[in-house]
N, C-alpha and C positions, 0 to 999 in steps of 0.2 A: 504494500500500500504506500503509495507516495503523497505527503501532504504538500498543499502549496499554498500560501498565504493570499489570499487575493483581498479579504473584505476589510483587512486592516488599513489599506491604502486610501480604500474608498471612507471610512471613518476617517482619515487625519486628514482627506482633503475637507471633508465637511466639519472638525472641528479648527480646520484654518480658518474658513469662514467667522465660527465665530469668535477667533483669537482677533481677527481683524477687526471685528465690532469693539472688540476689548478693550486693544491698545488706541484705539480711538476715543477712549472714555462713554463707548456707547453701553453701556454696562448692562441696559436694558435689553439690545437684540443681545449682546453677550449670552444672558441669563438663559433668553428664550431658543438659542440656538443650543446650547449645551442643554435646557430640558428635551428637548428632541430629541435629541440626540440619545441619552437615556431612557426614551421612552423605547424608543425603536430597538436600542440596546440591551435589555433587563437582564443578560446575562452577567455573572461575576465577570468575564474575561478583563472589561473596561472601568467596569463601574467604579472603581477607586480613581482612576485617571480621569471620569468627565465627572462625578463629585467633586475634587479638588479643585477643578476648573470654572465648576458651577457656584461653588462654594467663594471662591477668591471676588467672582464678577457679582454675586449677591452682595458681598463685605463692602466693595469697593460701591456699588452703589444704597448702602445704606441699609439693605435688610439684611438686621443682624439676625432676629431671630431664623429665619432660613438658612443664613450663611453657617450660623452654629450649627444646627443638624447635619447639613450636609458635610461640616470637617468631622462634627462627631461620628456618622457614619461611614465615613473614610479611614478614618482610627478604627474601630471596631473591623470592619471588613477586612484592611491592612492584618490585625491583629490573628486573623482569622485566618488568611489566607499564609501565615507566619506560622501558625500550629501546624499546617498538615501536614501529615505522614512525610518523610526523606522519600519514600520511593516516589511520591506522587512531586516533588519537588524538582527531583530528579528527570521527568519526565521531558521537560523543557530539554532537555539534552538531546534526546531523541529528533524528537519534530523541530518542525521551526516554534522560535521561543516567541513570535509572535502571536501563536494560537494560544500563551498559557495564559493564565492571571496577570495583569497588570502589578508588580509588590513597588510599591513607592522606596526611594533610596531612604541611608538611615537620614541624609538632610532634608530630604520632603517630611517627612515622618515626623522630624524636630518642629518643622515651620508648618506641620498642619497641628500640631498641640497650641502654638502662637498664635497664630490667624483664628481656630477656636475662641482661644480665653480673649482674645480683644475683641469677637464677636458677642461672647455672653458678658464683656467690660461693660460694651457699650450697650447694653441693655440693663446696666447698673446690678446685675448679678456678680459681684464684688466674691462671692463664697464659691460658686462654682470656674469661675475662672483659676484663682487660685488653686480649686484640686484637678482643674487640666494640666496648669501650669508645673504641678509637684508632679504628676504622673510622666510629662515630658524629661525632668528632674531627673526621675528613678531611672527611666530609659538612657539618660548620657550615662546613669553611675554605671547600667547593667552591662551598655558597649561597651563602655570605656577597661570594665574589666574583665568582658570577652576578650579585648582585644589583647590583653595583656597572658591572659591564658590557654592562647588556641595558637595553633602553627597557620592556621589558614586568613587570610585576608577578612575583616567584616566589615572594613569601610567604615571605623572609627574617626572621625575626627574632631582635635579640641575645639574647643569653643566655636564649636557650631548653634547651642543651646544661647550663647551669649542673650539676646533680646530675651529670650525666655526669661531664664537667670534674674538679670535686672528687672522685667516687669513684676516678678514673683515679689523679690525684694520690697519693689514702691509700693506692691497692693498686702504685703505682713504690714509693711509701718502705718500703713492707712489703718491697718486691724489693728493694730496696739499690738500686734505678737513678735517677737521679736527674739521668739527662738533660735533662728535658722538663720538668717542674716548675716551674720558673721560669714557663715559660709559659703553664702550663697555673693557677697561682696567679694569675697576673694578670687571667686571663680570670674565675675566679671571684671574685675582687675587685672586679674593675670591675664586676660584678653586683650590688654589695652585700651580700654574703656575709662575716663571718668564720670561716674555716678555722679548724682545732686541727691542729695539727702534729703531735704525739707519736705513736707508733707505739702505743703501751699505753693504750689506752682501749677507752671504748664507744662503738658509733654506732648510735641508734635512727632510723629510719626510721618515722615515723607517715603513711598514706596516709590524707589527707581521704576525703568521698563522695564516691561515684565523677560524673562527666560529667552533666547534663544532656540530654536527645533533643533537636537541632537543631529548632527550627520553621520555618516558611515567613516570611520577608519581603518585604511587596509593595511593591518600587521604583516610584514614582508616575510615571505617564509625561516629566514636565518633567525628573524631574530623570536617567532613563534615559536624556532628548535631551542634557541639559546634561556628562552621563559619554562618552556618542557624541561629543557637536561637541567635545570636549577631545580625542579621538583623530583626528578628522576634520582638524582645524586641525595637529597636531604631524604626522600623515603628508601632509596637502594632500590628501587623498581629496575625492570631490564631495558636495556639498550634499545629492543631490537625496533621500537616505535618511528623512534628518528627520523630515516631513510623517507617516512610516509608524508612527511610533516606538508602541509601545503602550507600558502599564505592564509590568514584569517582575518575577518570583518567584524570589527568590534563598534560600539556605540562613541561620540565624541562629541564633543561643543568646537562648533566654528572658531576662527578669533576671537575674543569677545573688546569691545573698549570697555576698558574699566573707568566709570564715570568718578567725577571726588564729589565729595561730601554739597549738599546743596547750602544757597545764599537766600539769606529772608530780609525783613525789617520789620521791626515793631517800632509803629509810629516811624518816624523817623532815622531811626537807629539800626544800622546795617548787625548783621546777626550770622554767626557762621553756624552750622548745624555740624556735630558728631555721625562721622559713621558706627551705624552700633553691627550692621552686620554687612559683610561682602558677599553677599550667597550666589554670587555667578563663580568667585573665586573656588569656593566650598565646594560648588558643583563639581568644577574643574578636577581640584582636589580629590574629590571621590570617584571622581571616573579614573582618574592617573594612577589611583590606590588600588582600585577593584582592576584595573589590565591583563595584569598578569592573571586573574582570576576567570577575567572572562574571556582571555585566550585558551587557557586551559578546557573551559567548558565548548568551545568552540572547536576543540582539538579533538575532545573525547566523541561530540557529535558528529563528526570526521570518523572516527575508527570505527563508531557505532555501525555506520552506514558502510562505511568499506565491508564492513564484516559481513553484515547483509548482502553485500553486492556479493562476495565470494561466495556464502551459502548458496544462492541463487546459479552463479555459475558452475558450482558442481554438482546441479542439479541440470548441467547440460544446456543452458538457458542465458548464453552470456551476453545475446545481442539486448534483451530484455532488462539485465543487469547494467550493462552501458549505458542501454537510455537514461535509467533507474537513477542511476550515480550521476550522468549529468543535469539530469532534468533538479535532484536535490541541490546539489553546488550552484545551479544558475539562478532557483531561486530563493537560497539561502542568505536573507539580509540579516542584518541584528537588529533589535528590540528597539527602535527608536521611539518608543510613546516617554513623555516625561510633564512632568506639573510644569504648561508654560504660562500658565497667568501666574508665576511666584515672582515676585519681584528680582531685580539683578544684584540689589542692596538696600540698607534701610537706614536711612536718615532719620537721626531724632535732637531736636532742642528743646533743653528740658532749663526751662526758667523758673527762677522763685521771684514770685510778684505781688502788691499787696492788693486788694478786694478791690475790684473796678472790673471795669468794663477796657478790653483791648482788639486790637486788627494787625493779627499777622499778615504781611503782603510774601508771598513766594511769585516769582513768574508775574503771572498778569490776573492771579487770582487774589482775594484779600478774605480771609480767614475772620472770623466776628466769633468772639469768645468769651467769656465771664469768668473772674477768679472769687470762689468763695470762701470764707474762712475755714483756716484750717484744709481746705480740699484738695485734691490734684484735677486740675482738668486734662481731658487726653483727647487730643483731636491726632485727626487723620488726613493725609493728601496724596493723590495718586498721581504720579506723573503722567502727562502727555506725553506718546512718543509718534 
């Protein structure tokens, strides 16, 4: 049986459609193109990838409470789809890994527990934000010490959590709880971050453009052998693989420009905003980590299929085999779906001001705000791109 991906192609031309409504600021057909999209879809295969997507274009225009479900069912599902059985996980090896589950990276993962708790923020659920925010918490401690305990790659990386981290922090001190803080400051520190303490201020939140569409990268066959013989040598496995090795197509990010930090004014007063997070770099990051990983699995689904072709051929049947083996290799692409309404980075100015009435200007827009006592106010802005 020979699989061949065809209906994936036809799904990311029509969630281009409404990634372009997106980055347009049209938030509305965004929303209404990714329900479709889902409806037509009901299967698990996507639903994590056009949730995340549905979810972002909700947030960005203003409904939170929808945008909250749909990152909360994105977690759960992700969660879900992270239990099953090794063999069924496995099975992506075989066929093309674009027929399997969509599993979001550990960075999507991180910034869909974020985008969550600023969605139930902003609907003044102060208590359920904060237990998204611990739950994304527990998941950097639980990578962070997979990754120190396993020989295999998980695509750990530090202070990916950063914005998490810091919002948890500003919403204990808003609670008077002041357990965890200590630690949770350090973590944002060690990042490069400085924090504002005071309870009475503003935090703007500026979302860069959004993600980049992964493209294809062709690993050249020497250096696919030179990724294998470094596994081969650390397990003692046999030689005799090598000889087979082709070139292999792994997932990538285009160039990307890394934007710097954005410029506001309040009243009159120019204003430099903090990067709190770089997550096109992050991306970057994780796909450069997970390489050799996903050469490897792209090697094994390689011997999987040779093997089968050989069966096949000494079953007397090897013109049937040929076609077999090349019809898999021509339409054998990698997994390009990914969260691209996530922002490229996340700009935040976080001021302490006293009780009035204020107008951040960004751009050609002008922000209208109220400081209360004692409160934090937290606005949000999505770049044009």
């Amino acid at each position: 049986m020979i699989f061949v991906a065809t209906g994936c192609t036809s799904l990311t031309q029509k969630s281009n459609d409404s990634l372009i409504s997106y980055k347009q600021r049209d938030f509305e057909n965004a929303d209404v193109g990714f329900s479709k999209l889902l409806d037509k879809n009901p299967g698990l295969k996507n639903r994590v990838w056009l949730l995340l997507d549905r979810g972002m274009s909700r947030f960005a225009n203003g409904h939170y409470k929808m945008a909250a479900l749909d990152f909360q069912n994105a977690i759960e599902s992700s969660d879900l789809s992270l239990q099953k059985p090794l063999f069924e996980q496995m099975t992506s090896t075989v066929i093309d890994e674009r027929l399997s589950v969509y599993t979001p990276s550990y960075v999507e993962r991180i910034y869909s527990y974020f985008f969550c708790a600023l969605s139930l923020l902003k609907q003044n659920d102060i208590s359920n934000a904060i237990a998204v925010l611990k739950s994304a918490h527990e998941l950097e401690i639980v990578e962070e010490e997979k990754s120190k305990n396993t020989h295999f790659f998980t695509g750990f990386i530090p202070h990916v959590n950063t914005a998490g981290n810091e919002l948890l922090s500003n919403l204990l001190r808003l609670q008077d709880d002041l357990s965890n803080v200590n630690q949770l400051d350090q973590k944002v520190k060690d990042s490069g971050f400085a924090s504002c303490f005071e309870k009475q201020k503003v935090v703007l939140y500026v979302f860069r453009k959004p993600m980049p569409a992964k493209v294809t990268l062709e690993i050249p066959a020497i250096k696919t052998s030179l990724y294998v013989l470094e596994m081969i040598i650390k397990h003692k496995a046999p030689m005799s693989i090598l000889p087979l090795l082709p070139s292999v197509k792994v997932p990538s990010y285009p160039p990307i420009h890394h934007s710097t930090p954005s410029s506001l004014k309040l009243g009159n007063k120019h204003i430099k905003s903090q990067r709190l997070a770089s997550i096109d770099r992050q991306c970057e990051s994780y796909l450069n980590l997970m390489q050799p990983t996903l050469v490897a699995k792209e090697v094994a689904k390689y011997l999987l299929q040779r093997t089968t072709v050989n069966v096949i051929h000494n079953n007397n049947k090897s013109a049937l085999a040929d076609l077999g083996f090349f019809i898999m290799n021509m339409t054998s692409k990698p997994d390009l779906r990914s969260w691209q309404t996530l922002p490229t980075a996340i700009d935040t100015t976080q001021l302490p001001l006293p009780v009035g009435d204020y107008t951040l200007s960004i751009k050609d827009d002008d922000i209208h705000f109220s400081i209360k006592d004692g409160q934090t106010t937290f606005l949000i802005y999505f770049e044009e791109t």
